[in-house]
N, C-alpha and C positions, 0 to 999 in steps of 0.2 A: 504493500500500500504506500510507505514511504518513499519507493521507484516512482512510480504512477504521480503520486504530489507535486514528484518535484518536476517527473516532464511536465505536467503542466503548468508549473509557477515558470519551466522556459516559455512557455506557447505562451504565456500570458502577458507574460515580459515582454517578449518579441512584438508583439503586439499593441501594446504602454509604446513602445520606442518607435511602430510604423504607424501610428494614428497622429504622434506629435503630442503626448499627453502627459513628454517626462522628455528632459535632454540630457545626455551624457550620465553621470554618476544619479543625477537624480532622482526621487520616489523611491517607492519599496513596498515588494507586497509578502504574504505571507498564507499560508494555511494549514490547517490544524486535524491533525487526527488523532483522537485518545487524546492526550497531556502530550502528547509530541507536537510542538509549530513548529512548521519550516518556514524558513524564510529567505529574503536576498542578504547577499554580503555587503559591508559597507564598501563603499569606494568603485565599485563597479558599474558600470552602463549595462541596461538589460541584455541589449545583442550583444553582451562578451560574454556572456555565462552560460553554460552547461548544466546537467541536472547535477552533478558531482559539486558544484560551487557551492548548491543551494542548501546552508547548515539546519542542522534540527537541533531547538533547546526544549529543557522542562516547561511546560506550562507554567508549574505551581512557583519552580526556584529563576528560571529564566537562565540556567545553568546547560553549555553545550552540551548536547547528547549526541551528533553525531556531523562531520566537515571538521574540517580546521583551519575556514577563514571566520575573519572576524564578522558578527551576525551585525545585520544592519544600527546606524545609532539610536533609528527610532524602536527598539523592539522590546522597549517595557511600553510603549502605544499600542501597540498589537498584541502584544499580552494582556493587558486591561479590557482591550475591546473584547478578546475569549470570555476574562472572568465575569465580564459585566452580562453577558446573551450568552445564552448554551445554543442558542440556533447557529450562532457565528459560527464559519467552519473557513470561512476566507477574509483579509482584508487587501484593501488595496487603496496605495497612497501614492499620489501623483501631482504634476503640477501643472494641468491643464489652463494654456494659457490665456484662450478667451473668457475662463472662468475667473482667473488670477486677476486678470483689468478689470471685469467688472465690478468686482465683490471689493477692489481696492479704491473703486473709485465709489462706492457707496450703494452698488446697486444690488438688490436682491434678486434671489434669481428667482420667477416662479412658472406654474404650468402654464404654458402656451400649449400642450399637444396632449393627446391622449396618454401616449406610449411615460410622458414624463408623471402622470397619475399614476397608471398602472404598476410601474415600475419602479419607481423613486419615491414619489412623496413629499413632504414638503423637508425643503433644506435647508436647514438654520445656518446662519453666520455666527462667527465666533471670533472678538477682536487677538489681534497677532500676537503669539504665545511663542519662546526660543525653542526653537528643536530640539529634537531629543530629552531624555530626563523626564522626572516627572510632572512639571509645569504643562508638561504637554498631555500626557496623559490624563492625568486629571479634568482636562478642557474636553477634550475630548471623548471619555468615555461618560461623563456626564451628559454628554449631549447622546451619543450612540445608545441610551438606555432606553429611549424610545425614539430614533429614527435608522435610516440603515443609511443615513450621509451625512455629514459635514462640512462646510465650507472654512477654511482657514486663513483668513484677512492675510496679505502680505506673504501667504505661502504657500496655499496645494488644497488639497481635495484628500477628503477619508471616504474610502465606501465599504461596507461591509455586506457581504451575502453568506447565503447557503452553502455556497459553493464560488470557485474563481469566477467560472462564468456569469453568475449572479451577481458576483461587485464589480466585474467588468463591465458590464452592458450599463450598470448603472453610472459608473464614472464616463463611460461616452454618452448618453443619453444627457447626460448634466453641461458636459461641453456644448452638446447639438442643441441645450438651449439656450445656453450663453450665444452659442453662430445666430440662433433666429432672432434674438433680443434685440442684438445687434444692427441686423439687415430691417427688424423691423423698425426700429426710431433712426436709420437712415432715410428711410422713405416715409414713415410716417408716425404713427403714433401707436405702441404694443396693445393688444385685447388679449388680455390674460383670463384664462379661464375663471367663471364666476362660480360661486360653491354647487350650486343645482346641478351645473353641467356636471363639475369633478366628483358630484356625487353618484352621477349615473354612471360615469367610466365606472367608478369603484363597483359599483352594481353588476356588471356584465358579465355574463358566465364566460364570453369571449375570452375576458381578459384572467380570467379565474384559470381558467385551462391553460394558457399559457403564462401566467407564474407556477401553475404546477408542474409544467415541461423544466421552467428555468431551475426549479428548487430539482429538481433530479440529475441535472448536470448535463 
């Protein structure tokens, strides 16, 4: 099972670094099975890593269990996010950039589309906390106690899911609303979903069926 984790914490990587959602050493993701996380090593860009890079610590001590590079700086973050949700089985931290300018220059992101209902939820802002350490953690898993995203003023994106695929769709899904927010007060003026509409997405067996696709992986 710890084979299988970590090819996919490469596919997942590799994919953080072709979407443009993390540059060079930046972001880091992780996921968990039993009291084993795997996670990224510090200092690395996702397209250099292999599944052999990606180290496993205890849940409980955050003590390596298995690699012997050094596990990412933020990974008392990603262990908080486990202890806080037993649903948590992946996190994923990135610094998507149209998210990064808007959330810095004051702007909130919310649902313009169905898929961002379905799939996200609503995403808190959280003013700018230093990486790594526990100033961060604490910011952060306070907020992860009842949402499955984060926004991080001056620095990145947290998403948590089921599974990899489940915090990946949701960290692109958050970008591709910052793109429409964007294009949209270019040309004119955003129409953000009002509560009735976002109450019927949530309603939809449509969309019921496929978070139960996403939660299986």
């Amino acid at each position: 099972m710890g084979k299988r984790l970590k090819q996919e914490l490469v596919r997942y990587g590799k994919k953080i670094i072709e979407k443009g959602l993390a540059v060079g050493p930046g972001g880091n993701i992780s996921a968990r099975k039993g009291n084993t996380v795997y996670l990224s090593p510090s200092g690395y860009s996702f397209d250099e890593l292999n599944e052999d890079d990606y180290v496993g610590v205890d849940l409980k001590t955050g003590k390596l269990t298995e690699g012997t590079l050094k596990p990412t700086c933020e990974v008392s973050m990603h262990l908080g996010c486990y202890l806080t949700r037993e649903d948590i089985s992946a996190v994923i931290h990135t610094h998507p950039p149209l998210v990064i300018g808007l959330i810095n220059a004051g702007t909130k992101i919310r649902a313009m589309f169905p898929d961002f209902v379905a799939l996200v939820g609503e995403v808190p802002v959280i003013d700018y906390v230093i990486p790594a350490g526990e100033k961060i953690r604490k910011a952060v898993t306070k907020v992860i106690k009842r949402y499955d995203a984060v926004l991080l003023k001056n620095h990145g994106l947290v998403t948590v899911g089921n599974n990899l695929k489940e915090a990946f769709y949701r960290t692109e899904i958050i970008e591709e609303a910052a793109r429409i927010l964007i294009v949209s007060r270019i040309f004119g003026k955003p129409r953000f979903l009002k509560k009735k509409e976002i109450e019927g997405i949530k309603n939809l067996k449509a969309e019921d069926y496929r978070r139960m696709l996403l939660k299986k992986g």
